[in-house]
C-alpha positions in Angstrom: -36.2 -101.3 20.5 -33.9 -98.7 22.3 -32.1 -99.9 25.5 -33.3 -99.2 28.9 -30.4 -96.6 30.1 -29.6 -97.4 33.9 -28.3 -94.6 35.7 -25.6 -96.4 37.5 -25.2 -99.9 36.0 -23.4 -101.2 38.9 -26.6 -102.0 40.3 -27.1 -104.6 38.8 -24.6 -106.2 39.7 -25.8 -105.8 43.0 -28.8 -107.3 42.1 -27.0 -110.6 41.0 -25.2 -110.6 44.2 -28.5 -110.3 46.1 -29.4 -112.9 44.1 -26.6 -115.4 44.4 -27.2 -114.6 48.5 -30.6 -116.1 48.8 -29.8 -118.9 46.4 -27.4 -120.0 49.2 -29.8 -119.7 52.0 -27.8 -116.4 53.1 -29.9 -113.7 55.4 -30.5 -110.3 54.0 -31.5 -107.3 55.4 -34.3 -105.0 54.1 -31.8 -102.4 52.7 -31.6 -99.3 54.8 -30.9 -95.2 52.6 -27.0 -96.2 53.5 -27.0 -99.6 52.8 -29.2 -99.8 49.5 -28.6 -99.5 45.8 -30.0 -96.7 45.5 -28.9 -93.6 48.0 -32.7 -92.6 46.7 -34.6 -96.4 48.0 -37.3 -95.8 50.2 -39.6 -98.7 51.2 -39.5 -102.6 51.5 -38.7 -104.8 48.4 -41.6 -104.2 46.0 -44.3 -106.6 45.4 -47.3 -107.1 43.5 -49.4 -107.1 46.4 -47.6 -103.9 47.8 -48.3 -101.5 44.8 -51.4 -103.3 44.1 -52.9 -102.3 47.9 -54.8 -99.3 48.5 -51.6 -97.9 50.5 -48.3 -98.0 50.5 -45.6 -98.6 53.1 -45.5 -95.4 54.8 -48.3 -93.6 57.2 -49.1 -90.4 56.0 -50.7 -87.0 56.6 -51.7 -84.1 55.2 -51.8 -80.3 54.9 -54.3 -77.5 53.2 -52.3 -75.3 50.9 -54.8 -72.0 50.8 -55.0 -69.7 47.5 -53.9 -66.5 49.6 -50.7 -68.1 50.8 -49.1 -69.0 46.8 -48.1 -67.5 43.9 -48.5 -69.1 40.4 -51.0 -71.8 41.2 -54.1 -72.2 43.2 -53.3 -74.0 46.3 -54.2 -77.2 46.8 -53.2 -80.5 49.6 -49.9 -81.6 50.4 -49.6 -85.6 51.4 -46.8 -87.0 52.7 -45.4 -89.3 54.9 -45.0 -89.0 58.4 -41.8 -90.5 58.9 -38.4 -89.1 59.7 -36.1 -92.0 59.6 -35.9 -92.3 55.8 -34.6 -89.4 55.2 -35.7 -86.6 52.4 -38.4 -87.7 49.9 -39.0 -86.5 45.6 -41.8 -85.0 45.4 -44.7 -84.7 42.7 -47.0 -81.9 41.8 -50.4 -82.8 40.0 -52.6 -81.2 38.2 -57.1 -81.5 37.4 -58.1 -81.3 34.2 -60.1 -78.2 32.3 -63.2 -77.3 34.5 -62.1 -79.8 37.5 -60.7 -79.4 41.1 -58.2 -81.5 42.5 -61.1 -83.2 44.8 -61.6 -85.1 41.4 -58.4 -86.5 41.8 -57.6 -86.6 45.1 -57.7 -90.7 45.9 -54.2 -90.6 43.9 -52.5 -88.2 46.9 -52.5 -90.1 49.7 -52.1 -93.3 47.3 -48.6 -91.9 46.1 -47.5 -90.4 49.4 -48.1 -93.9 50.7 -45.1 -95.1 49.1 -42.4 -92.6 50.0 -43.4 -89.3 48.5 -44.5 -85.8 49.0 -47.5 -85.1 46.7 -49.1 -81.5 45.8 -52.2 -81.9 44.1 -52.8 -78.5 43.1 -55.9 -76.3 42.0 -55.6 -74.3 39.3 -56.2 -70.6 38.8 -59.1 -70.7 37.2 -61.3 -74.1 36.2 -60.7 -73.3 32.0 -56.6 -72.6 32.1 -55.3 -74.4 29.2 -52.0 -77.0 29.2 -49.3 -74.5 28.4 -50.7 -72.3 32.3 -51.5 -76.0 34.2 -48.0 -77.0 33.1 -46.5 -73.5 35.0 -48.4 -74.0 37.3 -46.8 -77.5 38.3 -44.0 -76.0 38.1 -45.0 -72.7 40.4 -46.0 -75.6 42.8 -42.6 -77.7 43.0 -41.3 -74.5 43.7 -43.2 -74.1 46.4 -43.6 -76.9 47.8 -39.1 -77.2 48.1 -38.8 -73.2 49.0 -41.7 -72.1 51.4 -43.7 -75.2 51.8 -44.3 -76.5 55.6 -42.9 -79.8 54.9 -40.0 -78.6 52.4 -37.6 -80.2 55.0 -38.8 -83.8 54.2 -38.1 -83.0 50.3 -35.0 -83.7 48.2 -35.2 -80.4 45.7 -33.2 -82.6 42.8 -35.7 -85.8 42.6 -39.1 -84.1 40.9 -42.0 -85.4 38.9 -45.1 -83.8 37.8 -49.0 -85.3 36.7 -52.1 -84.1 35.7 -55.6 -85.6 34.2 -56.6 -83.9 30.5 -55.1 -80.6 30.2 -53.7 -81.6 33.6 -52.3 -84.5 31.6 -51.3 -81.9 29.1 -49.6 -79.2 31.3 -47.6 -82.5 32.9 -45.8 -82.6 29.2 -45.3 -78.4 28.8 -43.7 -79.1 32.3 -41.4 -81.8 31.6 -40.3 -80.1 28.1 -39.5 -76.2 29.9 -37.7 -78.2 33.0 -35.9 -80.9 31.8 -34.1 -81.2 35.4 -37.4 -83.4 36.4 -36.8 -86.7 36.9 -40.4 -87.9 36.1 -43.5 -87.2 34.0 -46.9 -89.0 34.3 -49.6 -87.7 31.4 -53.0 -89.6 32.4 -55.6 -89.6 29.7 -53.3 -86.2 28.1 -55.4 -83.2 26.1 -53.2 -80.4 24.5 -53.3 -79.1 20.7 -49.3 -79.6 20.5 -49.5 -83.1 19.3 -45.1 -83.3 18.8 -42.9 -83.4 22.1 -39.7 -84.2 20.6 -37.7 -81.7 23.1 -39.6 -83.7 25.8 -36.3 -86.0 27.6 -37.8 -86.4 31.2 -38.8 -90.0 31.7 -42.6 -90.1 30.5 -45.2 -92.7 31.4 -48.1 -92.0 29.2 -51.8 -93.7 30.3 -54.8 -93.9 27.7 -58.3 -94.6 28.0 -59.4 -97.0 25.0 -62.7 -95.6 24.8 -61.7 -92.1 25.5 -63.6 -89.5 23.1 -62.0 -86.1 25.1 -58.7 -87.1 24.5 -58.7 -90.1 21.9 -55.9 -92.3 22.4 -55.5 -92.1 18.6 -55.0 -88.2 18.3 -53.3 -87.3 21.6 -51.8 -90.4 23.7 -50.3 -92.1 21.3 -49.2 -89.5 19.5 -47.2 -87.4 21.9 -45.7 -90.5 22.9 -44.6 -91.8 19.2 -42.6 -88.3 19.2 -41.1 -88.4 22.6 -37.5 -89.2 21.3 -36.7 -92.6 21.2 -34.3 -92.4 23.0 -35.7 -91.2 25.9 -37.0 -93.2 28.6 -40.8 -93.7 27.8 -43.6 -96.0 28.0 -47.4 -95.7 26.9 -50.1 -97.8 28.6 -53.7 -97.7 27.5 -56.4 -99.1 30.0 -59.0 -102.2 28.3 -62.2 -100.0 28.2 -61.8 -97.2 30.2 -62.8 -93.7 29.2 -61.0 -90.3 29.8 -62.1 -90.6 33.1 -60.4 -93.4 34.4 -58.2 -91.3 36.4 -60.8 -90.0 39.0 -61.8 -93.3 40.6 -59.5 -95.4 42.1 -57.6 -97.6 39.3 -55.1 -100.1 40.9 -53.8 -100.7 37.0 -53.2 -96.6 37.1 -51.7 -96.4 40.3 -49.5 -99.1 40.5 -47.9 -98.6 37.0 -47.6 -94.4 37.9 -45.7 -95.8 41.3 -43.6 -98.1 39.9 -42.4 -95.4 37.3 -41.7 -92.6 40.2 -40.2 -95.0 42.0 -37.6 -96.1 39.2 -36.9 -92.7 38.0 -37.2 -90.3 41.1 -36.0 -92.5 43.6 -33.5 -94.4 41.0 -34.9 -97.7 42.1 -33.8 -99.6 40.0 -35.8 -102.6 42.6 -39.0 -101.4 40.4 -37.7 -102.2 36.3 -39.4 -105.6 36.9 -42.9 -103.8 36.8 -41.6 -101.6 33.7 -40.1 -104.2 31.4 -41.7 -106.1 30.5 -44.8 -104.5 31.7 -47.7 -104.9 32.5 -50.5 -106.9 31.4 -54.3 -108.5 31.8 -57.7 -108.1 31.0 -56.9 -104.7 32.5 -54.2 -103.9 29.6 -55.1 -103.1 26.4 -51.8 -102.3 25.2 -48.5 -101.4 26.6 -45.1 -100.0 24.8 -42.3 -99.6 26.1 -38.6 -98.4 25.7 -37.1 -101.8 27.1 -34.9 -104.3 25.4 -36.8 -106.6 22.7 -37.0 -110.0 24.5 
């Protein structure tokens, strides 16, 4: 299988120093914006039990986004988290699905913000816009959320992601391929008639229902996944059981997987590969690929 490309490789070697510290008994700090790997590291060391808890790290708050006050999407909520001391935060824009409001999907907001990020969960124009507008739309609401937004002073403009549910899911990949500045992608249970994204190169974390009959994993998961290039960074989980709409109650198998990916991509954590490769598993799991190195 393709390698894992680390954007600066040096950190691992920092890791092995780390490492060589505590096997000697030696004191460390939890790493500070200065001080870490990663310029981008927000948060404590990542554990199971932190991305597996209903929130994060950080406290958080929100704020209404009305209709009458955007262009190019619907409003929505903004979440993010209250403190100043970390400095500037990526952000992620998500998106319903076809006939839904972002109330549907709202649990994963605060969930996300909760571990160092600024999240817009948008509503769409109208209930029935199709991927190609929901995926403009993402984009119409990064854009406002880093130009105009109340809390565009907490955001770093050049660490973005964007989500969605169904055509939400959908619009997430029309994002990623007209803006391939983002840093992350997040498809959950993805619907959209364009079955090949091989000018998709944003890193893409692709989540399936295995009982899904919207969206079957066999027709639209795995499928835009199998022509994401591989040499992209890319994985593709699909959830034991779970139908396409897994994504609107709370899923600790979703969210944790969808944090560790923003985490290691937007925030270039490269603390978080130990939840990517090899990945997850469980009675939760029904399958997981992955771009990692073959073990």
């Amino acid at each position: 299988m393709p390698t894992t490309r680390s954007r600066t490789p040096v950190r691992v070697l920092a890791r092995l120093a780390v490492a060589a510290l505590l096997a000697t008994g030696g004191a460390l700090a939890v790493p500070t914006a200065a001080s870490a790997a990663s310029p981008y590291e927000r948060g404590p060391a990542p554990t199971n039990a932190i991305l597996e808890a209903s929130r994060g790290p950080f406290a958080t708050s929100s704020v209404n986004v009305s209709s009458l006050s955007v262009t190019g999407f619907g409003g929505g909520v903004i979440y993010y988290p209250t403190s100043t001391a970390e400095g500037t935060f990526g952000a992620v824009a998500i998106s319903p699905g076809y006939t839904a409001t972002w109330s549907s999907l709202s649990w994963l907001g605060p969930r996300i913000a909760s571990h160092g990020f600024v999240v817009i969960g948008i509503e769409t124009n109208t209930l029935l816009d199709q991927p190609d507008s929901r995926g403009r739309q993402l984009l119409a609401a990064l854009d406002y959320l880093t130009q105009r937004s109340s809390v565009r002073g907490r955001i770093d403009s050049s660490r973005l992601a964007v989500a969605g549910h169904s055509m939400g899911g959908g619009g997430s990949l029309e994002a990623a391929a007209s803006r391939p500045s983002l840093q992350a992608a997040v498809p959950l249970a993805p619907w959209n008639l364009d079955k090949t994204w091989s000018e998709v190169r944003v890193p893409t974390l692709i989540i399936g229902g295995e009982t899904d009959s919207i969206a079957p994993v066999a027709t639209h998961s795995i499928p835009f996944y199998t022509s994401i290039p591989s040499s992209s960074e890319k994985a593709y989980l699909e959830l034991n059981g779970a139908n396409h709409f897994f994504p609107q109650t709370v899923n600790t198998p979703l969210a944790k997987q969808a944090v560790a990916w923003l985490k290691r991509f937007v925030d270039d954590d490269t603390r978080y590969e130990q939840f990517l490769c090899p990945g997850p598993s469980g009675s939760a799991i029904e399958e997981y690929r992955n771009t990692c190195p073959s073990s």
